[in-house]
C-alpha positions in Angstrom: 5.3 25.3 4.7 5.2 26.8 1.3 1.9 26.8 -0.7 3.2 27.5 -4.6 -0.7 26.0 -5.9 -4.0 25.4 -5.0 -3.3 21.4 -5.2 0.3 20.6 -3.8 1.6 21.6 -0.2 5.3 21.7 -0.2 7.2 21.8 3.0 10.0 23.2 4.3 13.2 22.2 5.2 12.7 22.1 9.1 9.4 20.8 8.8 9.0 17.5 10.8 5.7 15.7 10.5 5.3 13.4 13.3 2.3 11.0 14.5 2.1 7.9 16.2 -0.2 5.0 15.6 -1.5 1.7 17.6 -1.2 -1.7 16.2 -4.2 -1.2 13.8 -3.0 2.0 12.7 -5.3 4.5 14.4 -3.4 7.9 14.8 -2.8 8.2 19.0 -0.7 11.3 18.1 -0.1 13.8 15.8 1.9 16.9 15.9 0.8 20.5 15.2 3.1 20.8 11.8 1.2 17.2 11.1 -2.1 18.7 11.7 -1.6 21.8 9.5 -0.1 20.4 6.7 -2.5 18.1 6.4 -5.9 20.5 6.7 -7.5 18.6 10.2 -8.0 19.4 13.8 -6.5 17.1 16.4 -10.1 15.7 17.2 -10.4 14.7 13.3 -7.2 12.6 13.3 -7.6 10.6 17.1 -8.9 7.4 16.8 -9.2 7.5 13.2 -7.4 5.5 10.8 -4.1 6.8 9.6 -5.1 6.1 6.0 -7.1 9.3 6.4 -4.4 11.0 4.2 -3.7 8.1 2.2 -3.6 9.6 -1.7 -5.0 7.5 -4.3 -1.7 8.3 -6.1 0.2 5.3 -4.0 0.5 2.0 -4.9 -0.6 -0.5 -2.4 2.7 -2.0 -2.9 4.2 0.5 -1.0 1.8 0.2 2.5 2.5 -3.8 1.7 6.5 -2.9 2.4 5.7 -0.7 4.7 3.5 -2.9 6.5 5.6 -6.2 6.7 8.6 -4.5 7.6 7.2 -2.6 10.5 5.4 -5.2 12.0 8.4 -7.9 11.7 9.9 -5.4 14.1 12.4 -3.2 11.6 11.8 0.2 10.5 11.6 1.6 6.7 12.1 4.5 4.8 9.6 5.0 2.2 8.3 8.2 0.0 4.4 9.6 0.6 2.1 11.3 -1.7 -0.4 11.9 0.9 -3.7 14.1 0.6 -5.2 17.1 2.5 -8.7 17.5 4.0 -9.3 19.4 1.2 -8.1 17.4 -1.6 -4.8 18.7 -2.0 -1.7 16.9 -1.4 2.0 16.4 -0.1 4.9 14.6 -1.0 7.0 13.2 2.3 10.1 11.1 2.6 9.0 9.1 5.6 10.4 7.2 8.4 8.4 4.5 10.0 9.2 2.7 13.1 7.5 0.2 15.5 7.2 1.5 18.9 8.8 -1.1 21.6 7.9 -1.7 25.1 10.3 -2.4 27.9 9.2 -6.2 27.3 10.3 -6.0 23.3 6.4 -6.2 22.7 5.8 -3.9 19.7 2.9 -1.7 20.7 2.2 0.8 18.0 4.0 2.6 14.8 6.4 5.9 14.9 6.5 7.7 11.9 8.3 11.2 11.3 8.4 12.5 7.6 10.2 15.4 5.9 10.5 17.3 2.9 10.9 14.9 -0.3 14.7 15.6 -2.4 12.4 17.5 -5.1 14.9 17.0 -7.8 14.6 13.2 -8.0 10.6 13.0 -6.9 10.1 12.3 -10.7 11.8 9.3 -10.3 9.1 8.3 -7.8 6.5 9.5 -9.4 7.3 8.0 -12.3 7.7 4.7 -10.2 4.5 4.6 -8.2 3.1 5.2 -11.6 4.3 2.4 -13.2 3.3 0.2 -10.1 -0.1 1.4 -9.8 -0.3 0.2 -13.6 1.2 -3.2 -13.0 -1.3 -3.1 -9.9 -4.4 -2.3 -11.9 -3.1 -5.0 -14.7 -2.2 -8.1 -12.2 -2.7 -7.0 -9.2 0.0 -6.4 -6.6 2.1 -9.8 -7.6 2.5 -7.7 -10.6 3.3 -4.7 -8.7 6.0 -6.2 -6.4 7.6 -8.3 -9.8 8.1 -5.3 -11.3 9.7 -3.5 -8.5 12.0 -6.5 -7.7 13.0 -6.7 -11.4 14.0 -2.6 -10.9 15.6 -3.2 -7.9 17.7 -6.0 -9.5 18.2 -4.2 -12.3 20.0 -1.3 -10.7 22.5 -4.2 -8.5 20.7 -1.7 -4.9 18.0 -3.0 -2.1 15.0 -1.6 -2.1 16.7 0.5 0.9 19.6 1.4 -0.7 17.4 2.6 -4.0 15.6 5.0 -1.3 18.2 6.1 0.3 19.7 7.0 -3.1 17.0 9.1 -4.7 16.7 10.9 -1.0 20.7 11.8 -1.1 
């Protein structure tokens, strides 16, 4: 974990931030690299919401995806501004998966994220940007138009445009 400013926490290579969720979203489990990244003790995340470290940076589009796809029983990819305990933040490309029991019930949420592709983040930033306006302007109908109409656009998924600007 590199530290180049007071604000932004950029991670390494290896760096795999892992936690675990139930079906609200209330972190079960959280790894040490999780935990240090993002500024709290193990007894601050348990039982607490895993929107702890949401950053007010990302649209609500995004958790919307995220949300639906996860619960319908498929996994997504997705990028992360997240923030620190103490106001800083850090960018993830994350991978979140629902967590099956032996009876195909899902019974909670698997996430592990990594370092963002730094030399395409602008194109993210730039999105979420852009979404967070149409979200302020029309709320997230406007937000999920606008994406579709990108996603069209471009001829890709909104998986394939994800996987694309990871590389």
């Amino acid at each position: 974990m590199e530290d180049f400013n007071s604000n932004r926490i950029h991670l390494d290579q290896n760096d795999l931030l892992v936690s675990k969720t139930d079906l609200k979203g209330k972190i079960t489990y959280c790894n040490k690299i999780f935990m240090k990244v993002a500024g709290y003790q193990e007894d601050e995340l348990l039982g607490k919401p895993h929107n702890i470290v949401r950053h007010k940076d990302m649209p609500k589009i995004v958790f919307k995806l995220l949300w639906d796809r996860v619960k319908s029983g498929n996994e997504i990819f997705a990028f992360v501004k997240n923030r620190t305990k103490n106001g800083g933040y850090y960018w993830v490309y994350a991978n979140v998966t629902p967590s099956i029991d032996d009876r195909g019930n899902i019974v909670g949420y698997y996430s592990v994220r990594r370092k963002v592709n730094e030399e395409n983040l602008n194109l993210i930033e730039e999105l979420y940007s852009s979404l967070i306006k149409k979200e302020k302007e029309g709320g997230m109908e406007s937000s999920m138009q606008y994406l579709n109409n990108l996603l069209k656009t471009k001829g890709v998924t909104y998986d394939e445009f994800i996987a694309s600007v990871q590389g």
